[in-house]
N, C-alpha and C positions, 0 to 999 in steps of 0.2 A: 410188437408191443406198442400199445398207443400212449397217448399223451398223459390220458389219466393213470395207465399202470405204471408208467414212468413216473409221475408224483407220486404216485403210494410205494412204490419201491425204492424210492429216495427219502422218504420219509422212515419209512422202516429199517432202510442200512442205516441209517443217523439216531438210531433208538428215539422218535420223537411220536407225539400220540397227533391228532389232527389237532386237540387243542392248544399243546406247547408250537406248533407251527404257524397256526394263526395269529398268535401268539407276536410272535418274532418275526410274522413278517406285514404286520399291522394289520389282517384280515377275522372273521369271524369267522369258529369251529364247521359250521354250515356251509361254507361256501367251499372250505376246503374238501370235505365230503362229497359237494356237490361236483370238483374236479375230476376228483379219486373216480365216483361213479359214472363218469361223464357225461351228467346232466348238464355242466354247462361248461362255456369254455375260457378259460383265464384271459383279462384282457390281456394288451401288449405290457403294459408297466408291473403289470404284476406275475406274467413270465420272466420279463428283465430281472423281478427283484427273486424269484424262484432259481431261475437259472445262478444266478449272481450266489445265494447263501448256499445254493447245495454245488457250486464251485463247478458248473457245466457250461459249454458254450447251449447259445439257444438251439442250434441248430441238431446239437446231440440231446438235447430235452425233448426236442420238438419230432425230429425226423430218425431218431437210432433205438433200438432194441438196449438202454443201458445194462440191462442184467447179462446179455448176451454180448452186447457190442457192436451189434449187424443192425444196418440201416433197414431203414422201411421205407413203404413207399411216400415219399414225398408230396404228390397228389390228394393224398387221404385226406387233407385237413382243409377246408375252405378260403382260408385265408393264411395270407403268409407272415412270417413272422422276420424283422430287422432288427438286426443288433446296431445302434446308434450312438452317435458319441455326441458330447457336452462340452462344451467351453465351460470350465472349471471358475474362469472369473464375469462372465457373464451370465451361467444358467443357462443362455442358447444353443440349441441344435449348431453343430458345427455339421460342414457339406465334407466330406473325406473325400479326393483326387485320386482316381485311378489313372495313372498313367502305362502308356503299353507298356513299357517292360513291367509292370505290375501286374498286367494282367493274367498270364500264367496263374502267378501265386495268390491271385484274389476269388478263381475259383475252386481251390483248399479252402481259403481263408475267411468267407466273405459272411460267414457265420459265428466265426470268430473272432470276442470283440476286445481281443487284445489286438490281434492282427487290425482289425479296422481300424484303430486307434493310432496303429505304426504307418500310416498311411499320410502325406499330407492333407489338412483338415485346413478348412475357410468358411467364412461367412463373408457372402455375396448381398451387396450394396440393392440389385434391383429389384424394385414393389412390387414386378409381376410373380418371384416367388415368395408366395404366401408362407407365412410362419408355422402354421400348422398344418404344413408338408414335412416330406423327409426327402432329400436331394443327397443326387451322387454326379460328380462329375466324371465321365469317362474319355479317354483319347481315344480317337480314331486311328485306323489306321487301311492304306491301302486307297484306292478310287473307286470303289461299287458303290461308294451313295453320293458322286459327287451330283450338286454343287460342294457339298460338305467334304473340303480337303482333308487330303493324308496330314493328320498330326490334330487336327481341330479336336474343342474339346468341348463334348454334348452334354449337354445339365439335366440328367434323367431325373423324373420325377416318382417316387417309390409305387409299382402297382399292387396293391394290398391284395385287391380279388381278381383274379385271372380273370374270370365272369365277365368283366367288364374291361376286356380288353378292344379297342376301337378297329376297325377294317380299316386300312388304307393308313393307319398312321404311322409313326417312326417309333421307334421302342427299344433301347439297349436290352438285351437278352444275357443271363451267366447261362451256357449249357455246358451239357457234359461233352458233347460232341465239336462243340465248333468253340466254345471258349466264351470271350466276351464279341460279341456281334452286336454293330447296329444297325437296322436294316427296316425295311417298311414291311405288315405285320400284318395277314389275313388270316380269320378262321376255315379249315378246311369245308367247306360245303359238303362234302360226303366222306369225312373220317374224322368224328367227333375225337377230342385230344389230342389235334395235330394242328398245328401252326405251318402257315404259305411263306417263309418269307422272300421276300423282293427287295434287289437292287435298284436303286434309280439308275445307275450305270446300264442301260441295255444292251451292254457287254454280257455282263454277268445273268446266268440263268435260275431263277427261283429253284429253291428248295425247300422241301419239309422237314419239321421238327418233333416229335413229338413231346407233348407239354411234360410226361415224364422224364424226362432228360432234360427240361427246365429249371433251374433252381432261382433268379432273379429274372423280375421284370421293370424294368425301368421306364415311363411313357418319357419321351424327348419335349423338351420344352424351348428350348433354343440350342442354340454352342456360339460358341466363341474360336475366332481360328488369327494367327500372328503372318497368315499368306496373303497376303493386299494383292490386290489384281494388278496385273503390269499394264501401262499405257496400252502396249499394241493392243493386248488381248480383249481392252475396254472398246478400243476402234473396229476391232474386228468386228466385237459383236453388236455395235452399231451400225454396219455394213452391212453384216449380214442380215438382221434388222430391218433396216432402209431396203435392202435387197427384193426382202421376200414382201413388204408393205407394195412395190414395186410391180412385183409380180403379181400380185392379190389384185392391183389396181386392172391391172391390163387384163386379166382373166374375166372380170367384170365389164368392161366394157367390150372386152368378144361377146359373152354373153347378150349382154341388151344389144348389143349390135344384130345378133342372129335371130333375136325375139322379133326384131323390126323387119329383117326380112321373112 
């Protein structure tokens, strides 16, 4: 069942005609028709306010069979759809914290905006995130994307169309398979609907995703992490540094040495 037969069958278990719905949720008879038939598609705020009076999460509006109860496919819909939470005494977007042990339960939850709400929520002081974004904070966890330590924690920035997902960048992922993952993010070059992702760790070895088993995209914008470098480790790698500048030097002057003979 798609999006539109889910509004018309929400409408009809509630005894309501297209005009007492538009009605009550500040829209005109037309547009709602225009849903039903799937000529067009509801923005975000007025899913929010659909989902919100017919008492559904968005993600059961948006991605499940309601008459039935069976999910559908996920992929179907071009853009994706967040449930968002509000500071109550500001009117501001609040950014909601996923910490690991959250993680687990955020991929149940993360369409559901009670659950989101039960989450620790902040509003972040720095100008580079723009107000008319939507930001999640996730923790890391483990060493496949160091420099980015175990426990650091990535300020994803919400990606609405998959379409415009970037090669080579860093990206928190909600999958079915691997959980919450943050990892650097290529389109498959010969299997369209499949994501490369890579480790900066060159321990760990890339693997594929497929975008159906995707449910969030997060693009990374920075992180924040409480692990300060220790003296040595800074000298090391000023060593090593000076070392291999070192070695660079003297390899060059073999060179032009060998030219001249």
């Amino acid at each position: 069942m798609s999006l539109a037969q889910n509004i018309r069958y929400l409408r009809k278990k509630n005894d309501l005609t297209q005009e007492q719905l538009a009605r009550k949720l500040g829209l005109n008879r037309p547009a709602i028709g225009a849903y039903e038939e799937g000529r067009a598609e509801p923005r975000l705020k007025t899913l929010q306010a659909l989902a919100h009076f017919f008492e559904v999460s968005l993600d059961q509006l948006v991605n499940e069979d309601l008459e039935t109860g069976k999910a559908t496919e996920p992929t179907a819909l071009p853009l994706r759809i967040l449930s968002i939470t509000i500071d109550r005494q500001t009117g501001r977007e609040t950014i909601p914290l996923v910490p690991v042990k959250a993680a687990a339960g955020y991929l149940n939850g993360y369409g559901d905006i009670d659950y989101v709400e039960s989450l620790p929520q902040f509003q972040m002081p720095f100008p580079e995130l723009g107000a008319e974004r939507s930001y999640r904070i996730f923790q890391t966890r483990g060493d496949s994307m160091l420099p980015v330590p175990h426990g650091a924690y990535v300020i994803g920035r919400f990606t609405e169309d998959w379409q415009q997902i970037k090669n080579g960048h860093c990206y928190v992922l909600v999958t079915l398979s691997e959980g919450v993952v943050y990892k650097r993010v290529y389109k498959h070059l010969k299997k369209p609907g499949v994501l490369v992702l890579h480790s900066d760790n060159s321990a760990y070895s890339p693997y594929e995703v497929p975008l159906k088993d995707v449910r969030e995209i997060w693009e990374a914008t920075g992180f924040t992490s409480f692990q300060l470098p220790r003296e040595n480790e800074q000298t090391m790698s000023m060593q090593q540094l000076t070392s291999a500048f070192l070695e660079l030097k003297k390899e060059i002057g073999e060179m032009k040495s060998n030219q001249k003979n």
